[in-house]
KOLPAMI-474924 format. One record per residue (C-alpha): residue number from 1; x, y, z. Coordinates in nm, 2 decimals. Example, Ala and Ser with C-alpha at 12.3 -4.5 7.8 and 13.67 -1.06 7.14 Angstrom:
BEGIN
site nr 1 x 1.23 y -0.45 z 0.78
site nr 2 x 1.37 y -0.11 z 0.71
//
This chain:
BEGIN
site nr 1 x 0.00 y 0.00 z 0.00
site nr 2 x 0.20 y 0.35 z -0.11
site nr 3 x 0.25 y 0.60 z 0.22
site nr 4 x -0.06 y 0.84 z 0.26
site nr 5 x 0.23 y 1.13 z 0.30
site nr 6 x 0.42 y 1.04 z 0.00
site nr 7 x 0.51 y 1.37 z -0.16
site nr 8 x 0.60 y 1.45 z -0.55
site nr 9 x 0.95 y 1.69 z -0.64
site nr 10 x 0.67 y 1.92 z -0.75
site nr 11 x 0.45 y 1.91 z -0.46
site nr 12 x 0.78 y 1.90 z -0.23
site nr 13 x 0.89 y 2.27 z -0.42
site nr 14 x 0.58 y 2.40 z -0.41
site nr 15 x 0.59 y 2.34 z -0.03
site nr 16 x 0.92 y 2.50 z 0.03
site nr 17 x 0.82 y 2.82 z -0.18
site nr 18 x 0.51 y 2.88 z 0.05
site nr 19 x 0.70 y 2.80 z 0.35
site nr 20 x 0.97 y 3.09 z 0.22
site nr 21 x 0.74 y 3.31 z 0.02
site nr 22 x 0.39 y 3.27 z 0.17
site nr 23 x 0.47 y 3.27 z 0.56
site nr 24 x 0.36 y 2.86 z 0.57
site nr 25 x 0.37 y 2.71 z 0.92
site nr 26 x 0.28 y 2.47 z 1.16
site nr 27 x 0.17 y 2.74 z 1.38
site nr 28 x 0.18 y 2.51 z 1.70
site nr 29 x 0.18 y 2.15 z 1.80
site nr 30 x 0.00 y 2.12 z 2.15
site nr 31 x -0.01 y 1.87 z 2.37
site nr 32 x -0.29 y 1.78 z 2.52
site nr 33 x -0.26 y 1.66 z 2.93
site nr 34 x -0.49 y 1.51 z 3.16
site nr 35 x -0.46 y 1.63 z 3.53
site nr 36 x -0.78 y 1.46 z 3.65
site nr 37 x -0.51 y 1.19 z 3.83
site nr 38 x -0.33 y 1.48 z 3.99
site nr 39 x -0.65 y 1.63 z 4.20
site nr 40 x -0.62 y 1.59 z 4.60
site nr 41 x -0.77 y 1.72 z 4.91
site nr 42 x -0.48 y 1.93 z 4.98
site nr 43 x -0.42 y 2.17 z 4.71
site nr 44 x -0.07 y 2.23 z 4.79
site nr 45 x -0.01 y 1.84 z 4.68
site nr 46 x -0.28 y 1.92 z 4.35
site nr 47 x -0.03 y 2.19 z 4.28
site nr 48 x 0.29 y 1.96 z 4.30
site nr 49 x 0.13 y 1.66 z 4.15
site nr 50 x 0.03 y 1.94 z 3.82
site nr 51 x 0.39 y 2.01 z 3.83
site nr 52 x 0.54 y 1.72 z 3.81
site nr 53 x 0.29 y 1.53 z 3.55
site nr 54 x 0.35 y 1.83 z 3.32
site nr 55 x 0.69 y 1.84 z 3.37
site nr 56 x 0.74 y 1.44 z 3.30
site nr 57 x 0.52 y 1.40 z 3.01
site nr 58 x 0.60 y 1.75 z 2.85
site nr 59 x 1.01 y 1.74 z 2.93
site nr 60 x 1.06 y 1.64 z 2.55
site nr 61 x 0.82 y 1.85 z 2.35
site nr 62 x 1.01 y 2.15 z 2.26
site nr 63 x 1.34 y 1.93 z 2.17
site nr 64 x 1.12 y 1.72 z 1.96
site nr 65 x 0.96 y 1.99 z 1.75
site nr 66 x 1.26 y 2.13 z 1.69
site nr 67 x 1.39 y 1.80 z 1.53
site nr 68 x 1.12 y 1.77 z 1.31
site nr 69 x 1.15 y 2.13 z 1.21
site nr 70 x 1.49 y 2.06 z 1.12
site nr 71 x 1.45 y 1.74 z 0.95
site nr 72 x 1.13 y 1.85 z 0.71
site nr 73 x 1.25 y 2.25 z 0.70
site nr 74 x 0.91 y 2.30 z 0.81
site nr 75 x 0.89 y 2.57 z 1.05
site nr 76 x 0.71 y 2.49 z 1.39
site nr 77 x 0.63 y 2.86 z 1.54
site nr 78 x 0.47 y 2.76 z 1.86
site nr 79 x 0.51 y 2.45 z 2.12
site nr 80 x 0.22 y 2.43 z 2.34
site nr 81 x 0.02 y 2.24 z 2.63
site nr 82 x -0.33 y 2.22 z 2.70
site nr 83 x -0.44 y 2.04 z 3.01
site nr 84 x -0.79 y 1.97 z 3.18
site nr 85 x -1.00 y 2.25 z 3.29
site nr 86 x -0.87 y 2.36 z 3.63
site nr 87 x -1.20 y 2.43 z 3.82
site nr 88 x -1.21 y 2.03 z 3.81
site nr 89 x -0.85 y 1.98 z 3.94
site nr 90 x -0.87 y 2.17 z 4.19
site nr 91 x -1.21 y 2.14 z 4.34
site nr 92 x -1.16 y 1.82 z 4.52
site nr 93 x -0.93 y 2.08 z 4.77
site nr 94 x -1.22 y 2.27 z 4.84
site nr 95 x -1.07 y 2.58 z 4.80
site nr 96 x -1.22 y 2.95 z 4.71
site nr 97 x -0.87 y 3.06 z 4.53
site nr 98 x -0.73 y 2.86 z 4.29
site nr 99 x -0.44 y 3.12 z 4.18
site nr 100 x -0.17 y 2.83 z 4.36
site nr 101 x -0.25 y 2.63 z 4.04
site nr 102 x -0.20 y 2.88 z 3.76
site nr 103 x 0.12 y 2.96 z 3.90
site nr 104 x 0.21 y 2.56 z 3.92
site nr 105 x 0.12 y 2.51 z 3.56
site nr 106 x 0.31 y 2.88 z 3.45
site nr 107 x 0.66 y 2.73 z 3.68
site nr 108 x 0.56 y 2.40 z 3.48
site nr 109 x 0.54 y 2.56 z 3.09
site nr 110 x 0.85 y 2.76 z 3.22
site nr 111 x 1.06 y 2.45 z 3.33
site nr 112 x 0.96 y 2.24 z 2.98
site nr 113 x 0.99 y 2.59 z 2.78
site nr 114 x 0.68 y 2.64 z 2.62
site nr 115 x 0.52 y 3.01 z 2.52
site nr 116 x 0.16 y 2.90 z 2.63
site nr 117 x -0.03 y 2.68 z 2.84
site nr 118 x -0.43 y 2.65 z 2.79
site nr 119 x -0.64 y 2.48 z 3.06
site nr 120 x -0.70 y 2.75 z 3.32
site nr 121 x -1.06 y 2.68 z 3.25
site nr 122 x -1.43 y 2.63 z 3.32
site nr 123 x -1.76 y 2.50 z 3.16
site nr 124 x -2.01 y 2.66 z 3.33
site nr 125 x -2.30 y 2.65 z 3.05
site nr 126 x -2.57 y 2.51 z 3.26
site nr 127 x -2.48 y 2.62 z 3.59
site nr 128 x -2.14 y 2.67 z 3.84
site nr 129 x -1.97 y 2.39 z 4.05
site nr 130 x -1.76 y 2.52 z 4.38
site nr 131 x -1.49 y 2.47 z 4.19
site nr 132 x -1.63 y 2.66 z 3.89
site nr 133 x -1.65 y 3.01 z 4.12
site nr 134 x -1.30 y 2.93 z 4.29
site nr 135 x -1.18 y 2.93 z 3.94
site nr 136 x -1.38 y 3.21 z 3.82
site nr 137 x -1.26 y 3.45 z 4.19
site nr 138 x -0.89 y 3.36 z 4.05
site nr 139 x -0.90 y 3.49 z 3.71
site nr 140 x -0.77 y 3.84 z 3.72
site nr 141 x -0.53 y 3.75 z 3.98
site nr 142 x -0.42 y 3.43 z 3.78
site nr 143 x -0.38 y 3.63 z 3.46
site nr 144 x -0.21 y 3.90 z 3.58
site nr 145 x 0.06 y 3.71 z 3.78
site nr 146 x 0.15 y 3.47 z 3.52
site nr 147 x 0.36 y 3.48 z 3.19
site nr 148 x 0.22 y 3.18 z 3.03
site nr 149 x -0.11 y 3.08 z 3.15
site nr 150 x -0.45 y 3.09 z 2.93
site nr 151 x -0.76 y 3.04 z 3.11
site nr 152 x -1.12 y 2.97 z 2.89
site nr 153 x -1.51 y 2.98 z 2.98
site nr 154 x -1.74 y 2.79 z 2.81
site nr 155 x -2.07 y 2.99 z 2.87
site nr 156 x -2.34 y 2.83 z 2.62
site nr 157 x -2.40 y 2.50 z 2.41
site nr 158 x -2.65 y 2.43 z 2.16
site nr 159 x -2.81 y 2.18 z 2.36
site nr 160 x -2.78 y 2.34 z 2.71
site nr 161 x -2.86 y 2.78 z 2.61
site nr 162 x -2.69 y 3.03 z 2.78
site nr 163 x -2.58 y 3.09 z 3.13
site nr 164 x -2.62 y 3.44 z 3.15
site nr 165 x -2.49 y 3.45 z 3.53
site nr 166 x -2.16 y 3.35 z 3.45
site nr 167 x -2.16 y 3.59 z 3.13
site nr 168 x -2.26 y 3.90 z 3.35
site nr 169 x -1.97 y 3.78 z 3.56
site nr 170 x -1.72 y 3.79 z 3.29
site nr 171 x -1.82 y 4.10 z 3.25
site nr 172 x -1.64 y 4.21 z 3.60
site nr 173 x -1.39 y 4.01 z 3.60
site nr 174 x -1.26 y 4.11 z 3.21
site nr 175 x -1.26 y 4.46 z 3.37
site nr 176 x -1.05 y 4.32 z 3.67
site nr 177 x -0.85 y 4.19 z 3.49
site nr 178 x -0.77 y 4.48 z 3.27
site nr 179 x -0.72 y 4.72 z 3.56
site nr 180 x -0.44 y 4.45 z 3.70
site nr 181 x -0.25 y 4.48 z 3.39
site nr 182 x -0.31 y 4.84 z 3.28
site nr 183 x 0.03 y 4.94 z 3.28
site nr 184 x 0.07 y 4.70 z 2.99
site nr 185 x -0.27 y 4.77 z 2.78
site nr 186 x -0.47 y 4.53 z 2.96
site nr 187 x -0.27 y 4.23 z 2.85
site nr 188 x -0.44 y 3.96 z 3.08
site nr 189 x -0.72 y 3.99 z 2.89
site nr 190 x -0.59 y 3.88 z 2.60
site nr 191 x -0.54 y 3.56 z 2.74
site nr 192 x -0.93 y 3.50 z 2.81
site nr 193 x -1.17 y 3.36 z 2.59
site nr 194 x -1.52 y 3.32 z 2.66
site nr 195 x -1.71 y 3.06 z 2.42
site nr 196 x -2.02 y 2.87 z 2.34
site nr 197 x -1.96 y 2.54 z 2.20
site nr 198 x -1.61 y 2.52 z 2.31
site nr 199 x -1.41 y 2.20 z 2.12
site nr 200 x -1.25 y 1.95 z 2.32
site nr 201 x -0.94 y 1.93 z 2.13
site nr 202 x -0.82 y 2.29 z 1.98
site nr 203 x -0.43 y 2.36 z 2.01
site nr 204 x -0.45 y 2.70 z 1.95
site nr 205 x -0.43 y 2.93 z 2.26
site nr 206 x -0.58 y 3.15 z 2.45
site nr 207 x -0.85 y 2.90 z 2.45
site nr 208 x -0.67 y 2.56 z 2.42
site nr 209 x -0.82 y 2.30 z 2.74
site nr 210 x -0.76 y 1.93 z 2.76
site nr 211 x -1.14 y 1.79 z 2.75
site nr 212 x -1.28 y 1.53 z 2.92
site nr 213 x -1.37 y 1.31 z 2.65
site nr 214 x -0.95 y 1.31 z 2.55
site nr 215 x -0.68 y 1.03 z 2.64
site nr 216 x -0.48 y 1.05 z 2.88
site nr 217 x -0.18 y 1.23 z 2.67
site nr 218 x -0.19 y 1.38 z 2.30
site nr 219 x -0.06 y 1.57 z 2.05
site nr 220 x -0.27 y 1.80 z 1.83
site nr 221 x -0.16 y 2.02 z 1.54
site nr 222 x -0.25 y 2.36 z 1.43
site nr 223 x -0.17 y 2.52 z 1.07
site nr 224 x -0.15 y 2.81 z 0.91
site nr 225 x -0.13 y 2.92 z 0.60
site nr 226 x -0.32 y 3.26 z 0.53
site nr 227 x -0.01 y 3.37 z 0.24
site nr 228 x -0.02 y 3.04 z 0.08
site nr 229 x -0.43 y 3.14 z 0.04
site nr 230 x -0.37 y 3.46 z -0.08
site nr 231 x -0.15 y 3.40 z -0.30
site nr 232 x -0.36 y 3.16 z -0.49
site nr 233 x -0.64 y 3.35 z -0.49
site nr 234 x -0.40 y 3.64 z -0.67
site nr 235 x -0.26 y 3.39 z -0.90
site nr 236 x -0.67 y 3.34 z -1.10
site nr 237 x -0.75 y 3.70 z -1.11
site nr 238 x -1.05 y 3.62 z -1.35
site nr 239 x -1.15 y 3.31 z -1.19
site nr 240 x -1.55 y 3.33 z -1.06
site nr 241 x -1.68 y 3.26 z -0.70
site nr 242 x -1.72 y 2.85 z -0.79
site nr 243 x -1.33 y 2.83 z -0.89
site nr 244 x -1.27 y 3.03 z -0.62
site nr 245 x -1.37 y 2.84 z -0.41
site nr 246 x -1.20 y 2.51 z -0.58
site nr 247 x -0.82 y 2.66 z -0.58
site nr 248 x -0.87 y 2.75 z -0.18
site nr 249 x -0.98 y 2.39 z -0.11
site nr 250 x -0.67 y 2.25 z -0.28
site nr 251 x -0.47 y 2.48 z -0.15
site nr 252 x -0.60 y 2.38 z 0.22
site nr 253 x -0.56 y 2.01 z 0.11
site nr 254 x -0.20 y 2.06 z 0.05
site nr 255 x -0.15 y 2.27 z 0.36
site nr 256 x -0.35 y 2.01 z 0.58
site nr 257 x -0.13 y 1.74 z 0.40
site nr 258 x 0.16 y 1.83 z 0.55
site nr 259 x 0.02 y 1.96 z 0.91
site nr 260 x -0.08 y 1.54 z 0.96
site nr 261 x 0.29 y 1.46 z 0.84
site nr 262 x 0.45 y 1.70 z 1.08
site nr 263 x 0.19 y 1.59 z 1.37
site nr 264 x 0.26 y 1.25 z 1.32
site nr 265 x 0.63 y 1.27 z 1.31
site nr 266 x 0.62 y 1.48 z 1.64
site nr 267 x 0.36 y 1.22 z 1.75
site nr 268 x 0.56 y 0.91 z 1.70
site nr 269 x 0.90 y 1.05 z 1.85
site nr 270 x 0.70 y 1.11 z 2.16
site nr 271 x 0.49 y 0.82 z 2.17
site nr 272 x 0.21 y 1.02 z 2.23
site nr 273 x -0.13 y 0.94 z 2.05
site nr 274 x -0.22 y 1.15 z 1.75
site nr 275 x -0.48 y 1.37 z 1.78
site nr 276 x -0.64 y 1.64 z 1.55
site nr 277 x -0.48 y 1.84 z 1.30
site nr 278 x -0.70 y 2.19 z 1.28
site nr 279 x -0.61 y 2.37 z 0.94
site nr 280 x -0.70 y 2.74 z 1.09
site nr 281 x -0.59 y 3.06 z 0.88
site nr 282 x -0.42 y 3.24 z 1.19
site nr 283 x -0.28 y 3.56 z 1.06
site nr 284 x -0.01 y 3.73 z 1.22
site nr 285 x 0.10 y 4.06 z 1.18
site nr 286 x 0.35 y 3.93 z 0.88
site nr 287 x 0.35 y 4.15 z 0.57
site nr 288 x 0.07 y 3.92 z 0.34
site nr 289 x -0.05 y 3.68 z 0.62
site nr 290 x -0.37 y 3.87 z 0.65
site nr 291 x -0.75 y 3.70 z 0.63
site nr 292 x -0.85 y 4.05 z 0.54
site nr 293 x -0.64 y 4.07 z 0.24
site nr 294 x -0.77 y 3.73 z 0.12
site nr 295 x -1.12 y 3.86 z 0.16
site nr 296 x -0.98 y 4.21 z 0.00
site nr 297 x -0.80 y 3.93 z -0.31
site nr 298 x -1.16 y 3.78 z -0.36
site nr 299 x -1.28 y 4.16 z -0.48
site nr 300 x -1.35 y 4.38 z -0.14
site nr 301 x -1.24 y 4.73 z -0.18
site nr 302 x -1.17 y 4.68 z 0.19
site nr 303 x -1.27 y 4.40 z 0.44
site nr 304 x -1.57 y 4.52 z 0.65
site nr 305 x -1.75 y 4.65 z 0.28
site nr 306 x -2.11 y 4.53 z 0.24
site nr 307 x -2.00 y 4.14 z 0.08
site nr 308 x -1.77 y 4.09 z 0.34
site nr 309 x -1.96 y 3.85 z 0.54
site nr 310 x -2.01 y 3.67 z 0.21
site nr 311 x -1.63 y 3.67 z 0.08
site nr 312 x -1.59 y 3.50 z 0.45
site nr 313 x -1.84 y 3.23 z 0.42
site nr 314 x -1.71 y 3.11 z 0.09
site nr 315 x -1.33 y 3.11 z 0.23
site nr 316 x -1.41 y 2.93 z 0.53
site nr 317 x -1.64 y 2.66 z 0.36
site nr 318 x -1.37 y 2.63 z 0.10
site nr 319 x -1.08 y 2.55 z 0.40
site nr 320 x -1.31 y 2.29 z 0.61
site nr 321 x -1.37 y 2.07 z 0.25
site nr 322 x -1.01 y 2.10 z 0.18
site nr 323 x -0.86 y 2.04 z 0.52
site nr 324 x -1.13 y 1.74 z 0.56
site nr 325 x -1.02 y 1.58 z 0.26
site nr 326 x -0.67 y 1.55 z 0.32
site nr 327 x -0.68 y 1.40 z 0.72
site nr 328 x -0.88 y 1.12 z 0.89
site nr 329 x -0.89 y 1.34 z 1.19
site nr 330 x -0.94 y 1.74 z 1.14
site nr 331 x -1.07 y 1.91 z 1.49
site nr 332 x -1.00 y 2.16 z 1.67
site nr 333 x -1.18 y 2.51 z 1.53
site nr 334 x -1.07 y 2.47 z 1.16
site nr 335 x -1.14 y 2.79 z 0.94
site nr 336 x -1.04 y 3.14 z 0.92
site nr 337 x -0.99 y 3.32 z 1.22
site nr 338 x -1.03 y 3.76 z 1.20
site nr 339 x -0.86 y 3.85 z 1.55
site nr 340 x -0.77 y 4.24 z 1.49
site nr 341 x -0.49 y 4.33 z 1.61
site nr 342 x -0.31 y 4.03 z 1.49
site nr 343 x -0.41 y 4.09 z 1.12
site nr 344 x -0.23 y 4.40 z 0.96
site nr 345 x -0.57 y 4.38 z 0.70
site nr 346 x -0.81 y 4.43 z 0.97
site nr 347 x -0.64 y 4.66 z 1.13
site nr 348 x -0.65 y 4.91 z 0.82
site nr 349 x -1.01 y 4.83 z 0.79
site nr 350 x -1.08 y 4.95 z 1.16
site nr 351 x -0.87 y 5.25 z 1.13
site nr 352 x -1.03 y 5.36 z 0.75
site nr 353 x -1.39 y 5.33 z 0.89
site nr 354 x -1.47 y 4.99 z 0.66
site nr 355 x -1.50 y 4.77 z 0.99
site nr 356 x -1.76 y 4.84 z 1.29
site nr 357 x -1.78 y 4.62 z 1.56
site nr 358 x -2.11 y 4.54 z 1.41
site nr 359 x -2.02 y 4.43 z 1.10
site nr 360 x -1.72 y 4.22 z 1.28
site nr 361 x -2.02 y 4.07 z 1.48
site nr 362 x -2.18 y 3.95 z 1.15
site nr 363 x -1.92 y 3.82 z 1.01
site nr 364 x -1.88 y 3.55 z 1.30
site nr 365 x -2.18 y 3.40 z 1.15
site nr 366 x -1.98 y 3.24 z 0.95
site nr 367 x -1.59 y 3.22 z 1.06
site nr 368 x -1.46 y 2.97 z 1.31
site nr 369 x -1.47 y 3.15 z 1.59
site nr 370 x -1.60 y 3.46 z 1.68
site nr 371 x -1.49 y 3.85 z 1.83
site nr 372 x -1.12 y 3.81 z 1.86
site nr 373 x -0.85 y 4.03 z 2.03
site nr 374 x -1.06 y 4.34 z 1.99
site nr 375 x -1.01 y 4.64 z 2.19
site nr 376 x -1.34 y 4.86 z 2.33
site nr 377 x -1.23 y 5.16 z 2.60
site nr 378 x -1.11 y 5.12 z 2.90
site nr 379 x -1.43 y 5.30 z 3.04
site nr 380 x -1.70 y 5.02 z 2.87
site nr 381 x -1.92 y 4.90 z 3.14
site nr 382 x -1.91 y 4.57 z 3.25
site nr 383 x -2.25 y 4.50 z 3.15
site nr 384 x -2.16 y 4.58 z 2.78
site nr 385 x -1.93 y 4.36 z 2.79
site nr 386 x -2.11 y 4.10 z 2.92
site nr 387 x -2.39 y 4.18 z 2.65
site nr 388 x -2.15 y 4.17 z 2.37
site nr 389 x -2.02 y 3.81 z 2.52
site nr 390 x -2.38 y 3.77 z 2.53
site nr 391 x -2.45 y 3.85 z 2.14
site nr 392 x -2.16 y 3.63 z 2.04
site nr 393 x -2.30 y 3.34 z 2.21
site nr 394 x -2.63 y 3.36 z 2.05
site nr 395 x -2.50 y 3.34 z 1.69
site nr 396 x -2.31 y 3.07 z 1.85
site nr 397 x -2.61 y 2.82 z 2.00
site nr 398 x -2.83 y 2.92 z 1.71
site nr 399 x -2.62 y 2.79 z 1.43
site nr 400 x -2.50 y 2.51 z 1.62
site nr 401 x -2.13 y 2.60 z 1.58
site nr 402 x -1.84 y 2.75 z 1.84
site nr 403 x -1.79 y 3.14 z 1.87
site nr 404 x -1.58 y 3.32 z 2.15
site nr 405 x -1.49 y 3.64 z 2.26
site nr 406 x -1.15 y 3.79 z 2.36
site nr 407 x -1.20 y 4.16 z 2.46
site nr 408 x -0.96 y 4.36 z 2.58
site nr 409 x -1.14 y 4.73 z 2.75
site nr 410 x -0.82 y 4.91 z 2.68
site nr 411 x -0.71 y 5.13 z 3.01
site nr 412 x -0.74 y 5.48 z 2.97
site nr 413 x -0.80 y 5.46 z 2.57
site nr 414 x -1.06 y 5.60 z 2.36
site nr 415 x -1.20 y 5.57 z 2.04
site nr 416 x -0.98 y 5.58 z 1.78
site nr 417 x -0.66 y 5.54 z 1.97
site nr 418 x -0.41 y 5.20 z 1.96
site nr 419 x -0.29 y 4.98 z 2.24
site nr 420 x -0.02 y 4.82 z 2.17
site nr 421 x 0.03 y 4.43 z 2.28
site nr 422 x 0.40 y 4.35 z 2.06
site nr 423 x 0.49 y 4.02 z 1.95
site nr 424 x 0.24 y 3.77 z 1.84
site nr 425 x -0.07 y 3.98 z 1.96
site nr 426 x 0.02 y 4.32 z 1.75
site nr 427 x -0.12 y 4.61 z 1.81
site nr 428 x -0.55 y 4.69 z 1.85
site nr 429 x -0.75 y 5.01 z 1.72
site nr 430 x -1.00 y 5.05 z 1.95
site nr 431 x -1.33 y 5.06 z 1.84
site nr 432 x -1.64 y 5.21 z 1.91
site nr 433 x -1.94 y 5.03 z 2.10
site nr 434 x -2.31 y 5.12 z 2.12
site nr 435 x -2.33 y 5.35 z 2.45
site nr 436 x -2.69 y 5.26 z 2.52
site nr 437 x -2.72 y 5.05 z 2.78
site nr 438 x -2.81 y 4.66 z 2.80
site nr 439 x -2.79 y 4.63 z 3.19
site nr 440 x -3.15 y 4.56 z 3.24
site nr 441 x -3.09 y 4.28 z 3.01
site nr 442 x -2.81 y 4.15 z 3.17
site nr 443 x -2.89 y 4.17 z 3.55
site nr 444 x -3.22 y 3.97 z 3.52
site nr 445 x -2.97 y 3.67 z 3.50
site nr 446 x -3.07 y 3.29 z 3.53
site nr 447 x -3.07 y 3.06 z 3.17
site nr 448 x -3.14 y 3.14 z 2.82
site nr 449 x -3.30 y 2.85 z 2.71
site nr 450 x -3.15 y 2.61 z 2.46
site nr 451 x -3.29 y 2.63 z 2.10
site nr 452 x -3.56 y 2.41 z 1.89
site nr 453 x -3.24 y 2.27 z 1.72
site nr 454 x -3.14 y 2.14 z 2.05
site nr 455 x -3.44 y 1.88 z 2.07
site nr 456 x -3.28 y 1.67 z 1.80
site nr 457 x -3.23 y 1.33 z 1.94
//
C-alpha cells in the first residue's frame, strides 16, 4: 500500500516556496494533558502533582519539534500544552482561590519551555460547581501574575442555552482583569476567551483545554497558511466565486497534508497518540498573512465593505472541505480566524472606517470562531461587555457551531486610539461600541434556554 504522505518533487517545491514566500507554518503543536489523576484534598499536593505530571510528560516537546523542524524544513512557530480544565482539578481541595495552580502550571510551561499553556478553564454553560467560582474568583489574579497561563469559559451549548450568570460575571472580572494589567494595555485579557460550543481538542491558545472526553496524553496540530491562500487566490484574477472556491480547497488540502505529516512525526517520536490536526488561517501581523487581504484578493475594496460576510463564508467553507479531505482526523476550530490586532488587514479596515464592531459581529456567523482580540475603552461597562459576550454566544447556540470572545477594554483609551500588545498579539484600534445601555438585560440573569435545534435526538 503506497504511504498516505508520500510527496511528489513538485508538490515537495511547491511546499518549500510557501514556506519561504507565503509565511507557511505549523503554527503550533499542542499537547494535550490530563490532570484529573493529579487532583487531592490538599491543594498544595494538586499543585505539586500538576507540576510534576506536566513536567514528565512534557520534558521532550520543545526538543522534539525542533527536530522535526529541522529534519522536514518545516517551520514549527509555537510548542504548546493544553491540560484539563482547572476548576475540576482543583475542586476536590475545596478551596475558594485557585491562583496556587495557575502559577504551578506557569513554573511547569516555564521549566519544559513552552510560550503558552491552555487549561485555566471552566464549563459553566448550565450552571457553576464550587470549583467553577473558585476558578472564576482567581482569574484576574491568575492572569495578571502569570507569563504563560491561558484560562477559557465555556458559557453556552446548543443543547444546554446560555448561562447568562456567569456571562454577567465575565463582564467584571474582564474589567478586573484589565485594571491589574493596565500598565501593559490590559494584556491579561488577552489571554481570556469566553465561548459557546467550546471543542475539546483545539491547540491554539488563548483558548486551548484538555477535555474530558481526550486520552490521557496527546498531541494535536494547528496550521496556518493565510499567504499560501492569498496568494492563490491572486494567481486566478479572473476566476469566478465557484473556482474560487476550488483553488482554496486545494490549496487547504495541501497545507493540511503536510500539518498530519509534521503531527505525526512529532507524535511518533513522543509516543504520544495523534490527535487532531485543525487547518485554521491564523494571521499574524507578517506583511501578506492577512485573512482581510484574502477577503480584499476575492474583490472587497476593503474588508468590513457590504460582501464581506459573504467573501468569508465562501473562504471558510472552502478551507473545512479541503482540510477534511486531506486528514482522517481534522478538529479543533478549523477555518479562518479575524482576530484584529493580529491581522495587519483588519487593522486598516478598523482604522479607514470599513470595519464596525457590528459588521465584525456578522461576520462571526460564519468564521470559526468569533470576536477576537478586539479592543473597546477602558471606560466600557461591565454590563456591555457581558452583552457583547452575550450576542456572540447567541449566533453561536443558534447555528449550532463554536464562537468566542477575547475583549480587551483598553485602560485609559478612547476611540480611535491603539494599544499596543508586541509580539504575536500586535497592536488593537479600538473601536467604538453602542453606548446605550443593555444592563436591564443582563442583570435579570438565570438561563437562556436552549434552541428548537437542541431537541434533536
Amino acid at each position: 500500500m503506497p504511504s498516505l504522505f508520500s510527496f511528489t518533487p513538485e508538490e515537495i517545491l511547491e511546499t518549500i516556496r510557501m514556506i519561504q514566500v507565503e509565511n507557511l507554518d505549523i503554527r503550533t503543536i499542542t499537547m494535550g494533558i490530563s490532570l484529573r489523576d493529579c487532583a487531592t484534598a490538599s491543594l498544595e499536593e494538586t499543585c505539586r502533582r500538576v507540576y510534576d505530571k506536566i513536567t514528565r510528560l512534557a520534558s521532550d516537546l520543545v526538543a522534539v519539534g525542533e527536530e522535526v523542524a529541522a529534519t522536514y524544513g518545516i517551520p514549527i512557530v509555537n510548542k504548546r500544552i493544553a491540560v484539563t480544565p482547572i476548576a475540576q482539578v482543583g475542586e476536590p481541595s475545596g478551596e475558594d482561590d485557585l491562583t496556587p495552580l495557575a502559577r504551578a502550571l506557569d513554573r511547569a510551561a516555564e521549566a519544559v519551555g513552552v510560550n503558552f499553556i491552555g487549561g485555566f478553564s471552566a464549563l459553566v454553560h448550565k450552571g457553576f460547581t464550587h470549583g467553577d467560582r473558585a476558578l472564576f474568583n482567581s482569574l484576574p489574579e491568575a492572569l495578571a501574575t502569570t507569563e504563560r497561563v491561558c484560562a477559557s469559559v465555556n458559557v453556552a451549548t446548543t443543547k444546554a442555552g446560555m448561562n447568562m450568570d456567569a456571562i454577567t460575571w465575565l463582564g467584571h472580572l474582564i474589567k478586573e482583569t484589565a485594571r491589574l494589567t493596565a500598565s501593559r494595555g490590559g494584556l491579561g485579557c488577552a489571554k481570556l476567551v469566553t465561548f459557546c460550543n467550546a471543542p475539546e481538542d483545539n491547540p491554539f491558545m488563548a483558548g486551548a483545554f484538555h477535555g474530558p472526553g481526550e486520552p490521557e496524553c496527546v498531541i494535536n496540530v494547528g496550521i496556518s497558511g493565510p499567504g499560501a491562500v492569498l496568494a492563490a487566490i491572486r494567481q486566478y484574477p479572473e476566476a469566478n466565486l465557484g473556482q474560487l472556491a476550488t483553488i482554496i480547497k486545494n490549496t487547504a488540502f495541501k497545507v493540511t497534508r503536510m500539518g498530519e505529516l509534521v503531527g505525526r512525526e512529532v507524535s511518533k517520536r513522543l509516543g504520544v497518540p495523534f490527535g487532531i490536526v485543525d487547518l485554521s488561517l491564523a494571521p499574524t501581523n507578517a506583511q501578506g498573512d492577512s485573512v482581510a487581504e484574502i477577503l480584499e484578493a476575492i474583490g472587497l475594496e476593503r474588508c468590513g465593505a457590504h460582501g464581506t460576510t459573504a467573501a468569508l463564508a465562501l473562504l471558510n467553507d472552502a478551507v473545512k472541505k479541503g482540510g477534511a479531505m486531506a486528514s482522517s482526523y481534522v478538529g479543533g476550530l478549523s477555518g479562518a480566524f479575524i482576530p484584529v490586532s493580529e491581522d495587519n488587514g483588519m487593522i486598516r479596515a478598523v482604522e479607514s472606517g470599513a470595519l464596525s464592531l457590528e459588521k465584525l459581529e456578522a461576520m462571526t456567523a460564519v468564521c470559526s470562531v468569533g470576536l477576537d482580540m478586539f479592543a473597546v475603552p477602558g471606560d466600557t461597562p461591565a454590563e456591555v461587555i457581558a452583552a457583547i459576550i452575550a450576542d456572540e454566544a447567541a449566533i453561536g447556540m443558534i447555528n449550532n457551531k463554536t464562537t468566542a470572545v477575547r475583549v480587551i477594554p483598553a485602560p485609559g483609551k478612547k476611540p480611535g486610539e491603539t494599544v499596543e500588545f508586541g509580539g504575536l498579539l500586535g497592536r488593537a484600534p479600538v473601536m467604538e461600541v453602542n453606548t446605550y445601555s443593555p444592563a436591564a438585560l443582563v442583570r435579570r440573569g438565570g438561563r437562556i434556554p436552549a434552541p428548537l435545534q437542541a431537541l434533536g435526538n
